[in-house]
C-alpha positions as a LaTeX table, in Angstrom:
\begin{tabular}{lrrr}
\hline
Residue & $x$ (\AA) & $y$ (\AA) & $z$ (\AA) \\
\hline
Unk1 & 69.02 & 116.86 & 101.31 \\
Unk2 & 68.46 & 115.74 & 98.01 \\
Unk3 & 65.48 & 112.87 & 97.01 \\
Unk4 & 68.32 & 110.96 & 95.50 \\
Unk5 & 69.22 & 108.28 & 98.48 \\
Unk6 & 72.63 & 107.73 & 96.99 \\
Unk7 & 73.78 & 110.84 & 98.36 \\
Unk8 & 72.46 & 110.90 & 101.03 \\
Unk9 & 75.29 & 109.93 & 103.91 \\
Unk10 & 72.55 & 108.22 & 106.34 \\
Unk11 & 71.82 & 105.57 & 103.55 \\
Unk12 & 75.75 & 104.28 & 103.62 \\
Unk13 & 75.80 & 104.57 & 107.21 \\
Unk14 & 72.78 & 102.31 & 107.79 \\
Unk15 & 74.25 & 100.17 & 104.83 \\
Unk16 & 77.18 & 99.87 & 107.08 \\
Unk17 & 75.33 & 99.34 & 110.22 \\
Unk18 & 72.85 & 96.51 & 109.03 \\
Unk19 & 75.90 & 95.14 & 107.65 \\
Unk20 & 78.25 & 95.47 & 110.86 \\
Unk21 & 75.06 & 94.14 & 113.22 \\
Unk22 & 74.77 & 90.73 & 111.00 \\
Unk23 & 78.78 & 90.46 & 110.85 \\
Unk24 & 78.63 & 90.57 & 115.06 \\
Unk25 & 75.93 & 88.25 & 115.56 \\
Unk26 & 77.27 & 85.38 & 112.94 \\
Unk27 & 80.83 & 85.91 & 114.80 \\
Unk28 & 79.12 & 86.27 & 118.07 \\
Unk29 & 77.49 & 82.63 & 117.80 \\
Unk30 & 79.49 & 79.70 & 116.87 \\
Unk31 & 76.60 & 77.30 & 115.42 \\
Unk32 & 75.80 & 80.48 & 112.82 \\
Unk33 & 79.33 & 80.70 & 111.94 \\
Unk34 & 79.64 & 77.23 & 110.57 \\
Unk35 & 76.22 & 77.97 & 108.85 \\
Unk36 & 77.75 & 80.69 & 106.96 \\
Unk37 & 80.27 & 78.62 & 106.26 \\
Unk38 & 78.03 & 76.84 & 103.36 \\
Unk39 & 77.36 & 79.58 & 101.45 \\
Unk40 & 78.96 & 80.22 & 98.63 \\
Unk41 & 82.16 & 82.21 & 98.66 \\
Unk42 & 80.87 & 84.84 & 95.84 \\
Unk43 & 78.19 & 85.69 & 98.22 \\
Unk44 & 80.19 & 86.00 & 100.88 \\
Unk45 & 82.53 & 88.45 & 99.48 \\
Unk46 & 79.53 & 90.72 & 98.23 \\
Unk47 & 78.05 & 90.20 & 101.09 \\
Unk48 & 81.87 & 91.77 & 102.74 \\
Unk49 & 82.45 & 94.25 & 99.97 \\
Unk50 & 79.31 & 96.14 & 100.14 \\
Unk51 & 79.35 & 96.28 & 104.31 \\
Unk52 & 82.52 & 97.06 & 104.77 \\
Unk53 & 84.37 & 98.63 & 101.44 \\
Unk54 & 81.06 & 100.11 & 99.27 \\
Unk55 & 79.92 & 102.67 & 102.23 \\
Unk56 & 83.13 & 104.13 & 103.13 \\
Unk57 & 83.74 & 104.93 & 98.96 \\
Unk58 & 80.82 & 106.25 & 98.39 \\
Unk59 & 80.29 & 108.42 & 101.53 \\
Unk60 & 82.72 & 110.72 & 100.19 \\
Unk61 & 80.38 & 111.61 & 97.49 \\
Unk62 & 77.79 & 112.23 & 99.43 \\
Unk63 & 76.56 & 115.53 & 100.19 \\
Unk64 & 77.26 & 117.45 & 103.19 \\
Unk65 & 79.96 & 119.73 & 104.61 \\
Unk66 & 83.50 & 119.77 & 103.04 \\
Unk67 & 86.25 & 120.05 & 105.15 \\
Unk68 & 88.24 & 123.31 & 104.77 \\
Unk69 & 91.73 & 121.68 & 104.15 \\
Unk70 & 93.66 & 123.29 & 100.94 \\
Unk71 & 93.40 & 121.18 & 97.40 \\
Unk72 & 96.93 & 120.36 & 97.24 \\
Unk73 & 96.94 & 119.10 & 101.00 \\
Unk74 & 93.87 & 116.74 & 100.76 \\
Unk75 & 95.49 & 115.42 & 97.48 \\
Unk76 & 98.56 & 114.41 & 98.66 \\
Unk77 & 97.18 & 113.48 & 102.22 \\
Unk78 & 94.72 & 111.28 & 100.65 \\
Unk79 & 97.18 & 109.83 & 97.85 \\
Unk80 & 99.23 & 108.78 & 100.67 \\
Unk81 & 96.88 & 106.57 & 102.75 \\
Unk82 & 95.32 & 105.49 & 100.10 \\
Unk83 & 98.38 & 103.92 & 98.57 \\
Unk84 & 99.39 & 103.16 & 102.45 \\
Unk85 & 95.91 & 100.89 & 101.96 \\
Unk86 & 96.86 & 99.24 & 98.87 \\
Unk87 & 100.47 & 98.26 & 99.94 \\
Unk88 & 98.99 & 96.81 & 103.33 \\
Unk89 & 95.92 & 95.21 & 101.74 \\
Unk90 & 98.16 & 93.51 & 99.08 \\
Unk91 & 100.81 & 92.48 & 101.18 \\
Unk92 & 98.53 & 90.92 & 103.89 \\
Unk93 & 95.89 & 89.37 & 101.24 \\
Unk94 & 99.01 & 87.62 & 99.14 \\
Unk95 & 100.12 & 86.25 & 102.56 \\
Unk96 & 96.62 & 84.58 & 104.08 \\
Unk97 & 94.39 & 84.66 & 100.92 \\
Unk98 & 91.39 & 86.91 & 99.75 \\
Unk99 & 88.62 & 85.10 & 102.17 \\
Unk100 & 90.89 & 84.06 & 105.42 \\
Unk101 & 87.77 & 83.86 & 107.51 \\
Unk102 & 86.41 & 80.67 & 105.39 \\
Unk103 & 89.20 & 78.44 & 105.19 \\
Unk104 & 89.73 & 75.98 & 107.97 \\
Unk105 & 92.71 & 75.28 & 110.16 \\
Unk106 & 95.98 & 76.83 & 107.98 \\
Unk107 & 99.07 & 77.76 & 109.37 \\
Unk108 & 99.00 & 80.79 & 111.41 \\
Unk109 & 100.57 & 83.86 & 109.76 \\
Unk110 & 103.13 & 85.45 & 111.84 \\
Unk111 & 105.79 & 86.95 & 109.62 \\
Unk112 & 106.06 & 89.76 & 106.43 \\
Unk113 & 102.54 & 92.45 & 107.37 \\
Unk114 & 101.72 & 90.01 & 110.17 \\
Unk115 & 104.93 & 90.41 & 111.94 \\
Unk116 & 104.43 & 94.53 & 112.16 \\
Unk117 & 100.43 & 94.42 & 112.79 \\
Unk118 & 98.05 & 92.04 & 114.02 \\
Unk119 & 95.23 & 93.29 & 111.56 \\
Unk120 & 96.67 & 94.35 & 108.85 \\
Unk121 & 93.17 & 94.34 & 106.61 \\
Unk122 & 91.17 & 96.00 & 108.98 \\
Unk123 & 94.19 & 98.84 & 110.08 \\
Unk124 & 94.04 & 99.20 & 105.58 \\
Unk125 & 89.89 & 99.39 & 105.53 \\
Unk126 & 90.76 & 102.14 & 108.44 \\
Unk127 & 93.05 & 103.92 & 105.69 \\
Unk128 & 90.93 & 104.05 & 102.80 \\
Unk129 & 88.33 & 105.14 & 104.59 \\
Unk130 & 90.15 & 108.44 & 106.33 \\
Unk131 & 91.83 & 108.74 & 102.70 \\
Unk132 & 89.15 & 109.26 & 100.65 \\
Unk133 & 87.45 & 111.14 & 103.41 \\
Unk134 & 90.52 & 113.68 & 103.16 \\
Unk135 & 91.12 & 112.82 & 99.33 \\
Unk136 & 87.51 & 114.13 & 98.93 \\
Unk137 & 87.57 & 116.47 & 101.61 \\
Unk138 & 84.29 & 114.74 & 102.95 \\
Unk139 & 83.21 & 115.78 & 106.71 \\
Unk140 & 80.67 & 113.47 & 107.37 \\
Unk141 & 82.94 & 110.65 & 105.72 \\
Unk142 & 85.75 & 111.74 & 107.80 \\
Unk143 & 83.93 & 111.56 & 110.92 \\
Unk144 & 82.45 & 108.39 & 110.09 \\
Unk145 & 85.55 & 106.64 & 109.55 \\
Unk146 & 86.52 & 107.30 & 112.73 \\
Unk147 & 84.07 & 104.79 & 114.46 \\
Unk148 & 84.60 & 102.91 & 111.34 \\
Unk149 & 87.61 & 101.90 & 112.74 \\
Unk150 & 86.92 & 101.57 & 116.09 \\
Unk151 & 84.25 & 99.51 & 115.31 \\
Unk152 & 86.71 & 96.30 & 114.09 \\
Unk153 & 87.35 & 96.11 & 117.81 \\
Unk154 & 84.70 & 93.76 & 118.67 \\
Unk155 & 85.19 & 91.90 & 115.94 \\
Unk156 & 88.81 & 91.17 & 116.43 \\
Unk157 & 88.26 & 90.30 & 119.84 \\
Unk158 & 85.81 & 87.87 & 118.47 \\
Unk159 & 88.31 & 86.39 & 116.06 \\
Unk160 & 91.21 & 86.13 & 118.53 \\
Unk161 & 88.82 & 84.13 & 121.00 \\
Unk162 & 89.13 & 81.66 & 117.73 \\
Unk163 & 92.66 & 82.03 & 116.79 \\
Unk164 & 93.44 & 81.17 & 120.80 \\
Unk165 & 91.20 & 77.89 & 120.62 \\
Unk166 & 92.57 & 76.71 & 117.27 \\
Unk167 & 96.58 & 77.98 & 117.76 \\
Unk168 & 96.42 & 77.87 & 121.46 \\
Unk169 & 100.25 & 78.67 & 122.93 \\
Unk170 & 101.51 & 79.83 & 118.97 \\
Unk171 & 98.89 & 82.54 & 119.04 \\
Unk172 & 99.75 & 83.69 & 122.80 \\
Unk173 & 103.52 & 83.58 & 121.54 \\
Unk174 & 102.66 & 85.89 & 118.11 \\
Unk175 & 100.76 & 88.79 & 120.37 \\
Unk176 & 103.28 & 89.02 & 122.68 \\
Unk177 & 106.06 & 89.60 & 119.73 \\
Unk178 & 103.26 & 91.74 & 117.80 \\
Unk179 & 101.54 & 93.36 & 120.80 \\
Unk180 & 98.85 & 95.66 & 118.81 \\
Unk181 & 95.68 & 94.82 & 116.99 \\
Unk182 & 95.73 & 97.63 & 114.32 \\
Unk183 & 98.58 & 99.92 & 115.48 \\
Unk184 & 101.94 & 98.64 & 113.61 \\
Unk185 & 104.80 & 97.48 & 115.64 \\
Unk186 & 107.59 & 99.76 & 114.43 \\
Unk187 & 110.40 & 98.45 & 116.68 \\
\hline
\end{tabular}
């Protein structure tokens, strides 16, 4: 590997992992949570954007293994979950706002995205990540965006335990109509 740390793959995964372990424990413990709260929202959306966005576009350009999947393939592949990403991300982020986690009380979203997919921003971070992993025929950033995903489990299950105290019998109503956390409801 190179003495350059910026491509180097471990760097963005421990980027993503310091990240990811601070993002558990704030949602993990209530009395941090409304600690947070008083930060400023610019630091709170650097703080989000280089966890959870920065690692999984640079990875790609990383060095490491390519995948052997044909140029025109990986283009359109990654083209198409990329833009998959962007239609999601827009859709859900016009409907609840750019930082959903800081506002208090609102209405609970359950139509438009919301109505097809529980998580609709965390099923999109899932896309962009396995799109520019393909896009960019990246290995090690294909493999990594594999528990990428996975890894928004716990923190979903952290957020629901809120959405149930502060919806109650609304938010037991919406996941029985939209059953999934990050696979879309198609019918």
């Amino acid at each position: 590997m190179s003495d350059n740390f910026l491509i180097d793959p471990v760097f963005w995964m421990d980027i993503y992992l310091m990240g990811y372990t601070i993002a558990i424990i704030v949602f993990s413990l209530p009395e941090l949570l409304n600690w947070v709260n008083r930060i400023p929202r610019p630091a709170i959306r650097i703080f989000t954007l280089s966890t959870f966005i920065v690692p999984v576009i640079a990875l790609p350009f990383t060095e490491g293994p390519r995948m052997e999947i044909p140029t025109p393939i990986a283009l359109i592949m990654g083209i198409i979950l990329l833009g998959m990403n962007f239609i999601i991300k827009i859709s859900a982020q016009k409907q609840i706002g750019i930082s959903p986690v800081l506002k208090g009380k609102g209405k609970l979203v359950t139509t438009g995205v919301y109505g097809i997919v529980r998580n609709p921003l965390y099923l999109s971070n899932g896309l962009l990540a396995m799109g520019m992993a393909i896009l960019f025929r990246s290995l090690y950033a294909f493999l990594f965006s594999i528990p990428y995903l996975l890894s928004y489990l716990p923190i979903i299950r952290l957020e629901e335990r809120d959405l149930l105290e502060k919806y109650g019998r609304e938010y037991l109503d919406y996941r029985k109509k939209v059953p999934w956390r990050m696979i879309p409801k198609l019918f």
